[in-house]
Legacy VTK file of the C-alpha trace (Angstrom):
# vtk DataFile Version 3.0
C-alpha trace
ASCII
DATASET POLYDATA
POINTS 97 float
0.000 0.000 0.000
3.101 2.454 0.735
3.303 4.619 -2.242
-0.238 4.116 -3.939
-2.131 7.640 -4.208
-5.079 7.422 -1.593
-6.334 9.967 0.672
-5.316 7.751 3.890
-1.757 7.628 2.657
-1.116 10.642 1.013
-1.767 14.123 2.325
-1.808 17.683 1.191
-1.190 20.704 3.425
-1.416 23.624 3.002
1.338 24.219 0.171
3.118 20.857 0.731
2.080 16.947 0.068
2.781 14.705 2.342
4.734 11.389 1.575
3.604 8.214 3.269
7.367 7.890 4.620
6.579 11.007 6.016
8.828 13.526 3.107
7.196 16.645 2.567
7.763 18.058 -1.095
6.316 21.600 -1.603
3.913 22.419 -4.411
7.138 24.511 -5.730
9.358 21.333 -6.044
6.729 19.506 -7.639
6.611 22.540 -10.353
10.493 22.867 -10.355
10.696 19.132 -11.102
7.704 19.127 -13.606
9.343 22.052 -15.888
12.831 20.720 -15.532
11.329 17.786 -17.176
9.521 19.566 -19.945
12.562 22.049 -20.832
15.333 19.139 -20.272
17.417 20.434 -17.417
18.612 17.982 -14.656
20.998 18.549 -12.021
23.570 15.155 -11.325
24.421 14.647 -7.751
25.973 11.872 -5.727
29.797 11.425 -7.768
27.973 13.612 -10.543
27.806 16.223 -8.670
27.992 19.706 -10.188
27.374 18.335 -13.589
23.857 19.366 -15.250
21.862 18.246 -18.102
20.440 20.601 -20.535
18.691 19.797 -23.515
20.589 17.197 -25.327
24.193 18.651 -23.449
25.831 16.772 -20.616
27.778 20.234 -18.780
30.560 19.451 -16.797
30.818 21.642 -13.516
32.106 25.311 -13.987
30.982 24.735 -17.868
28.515 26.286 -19.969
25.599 25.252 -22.156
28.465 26.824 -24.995
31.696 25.764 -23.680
32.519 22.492 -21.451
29.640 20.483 -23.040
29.497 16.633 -23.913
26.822 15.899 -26.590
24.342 12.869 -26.327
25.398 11.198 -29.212
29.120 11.528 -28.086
28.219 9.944 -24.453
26.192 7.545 -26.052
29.255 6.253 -28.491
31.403 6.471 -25.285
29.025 4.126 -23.529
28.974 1.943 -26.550
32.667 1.642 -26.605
32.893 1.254 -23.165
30.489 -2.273 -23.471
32.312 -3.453 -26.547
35.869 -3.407 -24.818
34.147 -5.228 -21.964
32.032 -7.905 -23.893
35.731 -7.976 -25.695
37.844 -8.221 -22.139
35.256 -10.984 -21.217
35.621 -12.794 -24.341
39.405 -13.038 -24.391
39.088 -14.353 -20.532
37.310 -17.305 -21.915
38.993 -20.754 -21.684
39.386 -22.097 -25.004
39.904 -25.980 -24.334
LINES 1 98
97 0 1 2 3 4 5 6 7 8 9 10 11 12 13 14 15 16 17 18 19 20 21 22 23 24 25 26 27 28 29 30 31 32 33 34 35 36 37 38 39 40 41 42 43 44 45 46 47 48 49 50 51 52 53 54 55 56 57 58 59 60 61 62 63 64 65 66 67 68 69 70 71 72 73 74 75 76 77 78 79 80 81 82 83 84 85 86 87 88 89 90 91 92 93 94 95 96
């Protein structure tokens, strides 16, 4: 039941809603988060952090949406490289006989 919308779990007051785990996230998070989503920005944190997403740019901390930028396509290739030399690395750990 934790999680599930219902009004015996889930509570809004005043300008906040109430999390069953008892989190409150303000009405202005929730509208942060929602046009974050719809203009693509996201902020990285944990290891990540200080680097954002915007749009289609990965932005390295101290960086701008013009300089210190990673496009997708070249993360994406860098991921796909990354998986190839370790499908390869696996490969060549095989036994052969």
């Amino acid at each position: 039941m934790r999680g599930f919308w219902s009004e015996s779990n889930w509570r809004l007051d005043s300008d906040a809603l109430l999390m069953p785990n008892g989190q409150r996230i303000t009405l202005k998070q929730i509208l942060q988060w929602r046009a974050d989503q719809v203009e693509g920005r996201h902020d990285l944190s944990g290891q990540w952090s200080g680097w954002r997403i915007r749009q289609q740019w990965l932005i390295a901390p101290g960086g701008t949406i013009r300089q210190g930028r990673i496009p997708e396509h070249v993360m994406r290739q860098i991921v796909r490289t990354w998986d190839w030399e370790r499908k390869e690395r696996s490969r060549r750990q095989l036994p052969l006989f």
